[in-house]
C-alpha positions as CSV (number, residue, x, y, z in Angstrom):
1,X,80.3,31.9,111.8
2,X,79.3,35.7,113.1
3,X,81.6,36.6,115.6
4,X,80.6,39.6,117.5
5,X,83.5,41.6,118.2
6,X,83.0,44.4,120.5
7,X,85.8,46.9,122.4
8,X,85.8,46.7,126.1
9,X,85.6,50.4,127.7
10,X,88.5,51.1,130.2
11,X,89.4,53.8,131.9
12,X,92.6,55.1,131.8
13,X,93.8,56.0,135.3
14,X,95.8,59.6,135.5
15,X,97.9,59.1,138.7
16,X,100.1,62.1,137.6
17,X,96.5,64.2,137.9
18,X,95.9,62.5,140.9
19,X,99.0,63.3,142.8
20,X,99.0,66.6,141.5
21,X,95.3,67.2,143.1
22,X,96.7,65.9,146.3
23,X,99.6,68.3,146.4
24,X,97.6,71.1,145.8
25,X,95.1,70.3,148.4
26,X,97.9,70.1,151.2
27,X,99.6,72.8,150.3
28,X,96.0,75.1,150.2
29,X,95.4,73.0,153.8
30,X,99.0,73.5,155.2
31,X,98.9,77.2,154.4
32,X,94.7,77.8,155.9
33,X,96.3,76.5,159.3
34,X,99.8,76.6,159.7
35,X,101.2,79.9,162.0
36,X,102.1,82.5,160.1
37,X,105.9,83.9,160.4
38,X,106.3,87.6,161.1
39,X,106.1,90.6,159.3
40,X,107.1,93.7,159.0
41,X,103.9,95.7,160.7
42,X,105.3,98.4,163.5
43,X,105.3,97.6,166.8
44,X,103.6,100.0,169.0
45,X,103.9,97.9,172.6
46,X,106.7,95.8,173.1
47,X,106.4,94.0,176.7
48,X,109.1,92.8,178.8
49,X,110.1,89.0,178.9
50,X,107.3,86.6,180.7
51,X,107.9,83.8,182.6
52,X,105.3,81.2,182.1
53,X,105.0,77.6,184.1
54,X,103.9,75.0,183.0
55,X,99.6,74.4,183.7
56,X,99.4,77.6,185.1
57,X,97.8,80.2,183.4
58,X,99.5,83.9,182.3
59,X,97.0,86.7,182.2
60,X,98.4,89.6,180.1
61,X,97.2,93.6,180.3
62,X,94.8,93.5,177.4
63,X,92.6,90.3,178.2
64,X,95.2,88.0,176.5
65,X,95.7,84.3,178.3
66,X,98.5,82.2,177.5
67,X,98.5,78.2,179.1
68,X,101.8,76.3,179.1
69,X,99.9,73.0,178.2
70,X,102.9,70.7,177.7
71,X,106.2,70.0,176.4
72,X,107.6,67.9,173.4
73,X,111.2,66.8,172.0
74,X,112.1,65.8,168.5
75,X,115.8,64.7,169.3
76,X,118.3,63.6,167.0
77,X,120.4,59.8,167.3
78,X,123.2,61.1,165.4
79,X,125.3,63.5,167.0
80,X,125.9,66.8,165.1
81,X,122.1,66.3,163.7
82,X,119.1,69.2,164.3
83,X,116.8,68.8,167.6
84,X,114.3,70.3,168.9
85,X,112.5,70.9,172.3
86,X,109.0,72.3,171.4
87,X,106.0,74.4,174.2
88,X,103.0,73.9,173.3
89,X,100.7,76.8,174.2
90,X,97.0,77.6,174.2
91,X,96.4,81.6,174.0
92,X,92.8,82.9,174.5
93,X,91.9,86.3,174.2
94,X,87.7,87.2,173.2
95,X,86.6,83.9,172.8
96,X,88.8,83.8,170.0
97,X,91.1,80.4,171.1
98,X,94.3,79.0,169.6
99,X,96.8,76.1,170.0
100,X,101.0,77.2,169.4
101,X,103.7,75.8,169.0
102,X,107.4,77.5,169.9
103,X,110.2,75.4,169.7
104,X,114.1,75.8,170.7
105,X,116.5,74.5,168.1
106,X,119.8,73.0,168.9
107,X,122.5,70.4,167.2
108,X,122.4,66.8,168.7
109,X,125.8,66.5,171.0
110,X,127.1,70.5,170.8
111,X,126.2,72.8,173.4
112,X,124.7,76.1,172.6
113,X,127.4,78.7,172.9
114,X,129.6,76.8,170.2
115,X,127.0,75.4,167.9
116,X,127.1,78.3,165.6
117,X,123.6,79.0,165.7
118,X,121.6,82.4,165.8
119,X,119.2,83.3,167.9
120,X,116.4,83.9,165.7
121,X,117.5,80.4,164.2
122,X,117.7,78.8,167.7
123,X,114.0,80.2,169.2
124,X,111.0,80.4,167.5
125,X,108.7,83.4,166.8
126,X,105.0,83.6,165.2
127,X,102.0,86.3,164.4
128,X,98.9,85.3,166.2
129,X,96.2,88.4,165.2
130,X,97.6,91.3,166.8
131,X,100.6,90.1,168.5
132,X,104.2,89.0,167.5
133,X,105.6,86.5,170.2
134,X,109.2,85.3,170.4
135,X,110.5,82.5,172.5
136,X,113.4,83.4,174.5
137,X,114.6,80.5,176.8
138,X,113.1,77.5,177.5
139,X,113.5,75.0,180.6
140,X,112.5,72.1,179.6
141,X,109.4,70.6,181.3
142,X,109.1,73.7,184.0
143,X,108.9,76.9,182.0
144,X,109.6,79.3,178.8
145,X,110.5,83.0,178.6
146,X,108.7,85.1,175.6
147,X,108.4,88.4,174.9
148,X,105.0,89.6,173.4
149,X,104.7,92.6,171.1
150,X,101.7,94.4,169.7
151,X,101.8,95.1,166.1
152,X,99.7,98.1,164.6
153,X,96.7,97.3,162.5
């Protein structure tokens, strides 16, 4: 008897590549479009805090418009865990358009003079082209208080 023996292609799978490939294309996405952090440019114009309410819109000196869209909150069911109350903001200056996000940090069950945190720990601050905007206060569902500086180019 001929018995034709023959080998059976496979193809050996590399998940190791493919979560590799996967990593790398998050952390290329998450960098394109995440808000950058500060830097260290100069400030030329630093402007006093703003109050802004929520759906109404803020018109600042140099054709820059902020929105208060809406409100979020990340809180914690274990006391003595982080929290968060975020603003979410829509800023618009020369057709050029962009969604924030600032958000006021705490610790689940400790109010904020003895939880031990910072202020540039508790408020968020970002770079959006020209401009360095810090959160100063937030009330929750009604309004926020920033500053807005203008960096040199």
């Amino acid at each position: 008897m001929n018995k034709k023996y023959y080998k059976e292609n496979t193809v050996d799978f590399n998940y190791s590549s493919l979560i590799t490939f996967i990593i790398i294309l998050f952390v290329i996405n998450h960098s394109a479009y995440s808000q950058s952090k500060p830097t260290n440019k100069i400030i030329k114009e630093k402007m006093s805090v703003l109050k802004i309410y929520l759906n109404k819109k803020k018109h600042i000196n140099d054709s820059l418009s902020i929105l208060l869209t809406s409100f979020s909150h990340k809180p914690s069911p274990v006391i003595g865990e982080a929290e968060r109350a975020t603003a979410h903001l829509s800023l618009l200056k020369n057709n050029n358009y962009h969604d924030i996000m600032l958000s006021e940090h705490g610790i689940a069950g400790v109010q904020k003079n003895v939880d031990g945190l910072l202020d540039t720990e508790r408020y968020d601050s970002i770079n959006w082209n020209e401009y360095y905007i810090e959160l100063k206060k937030t009330t929750y569902d009604q309004s926020i208080e920033i500053t807005i500086s203008k960096k040199d180019d």
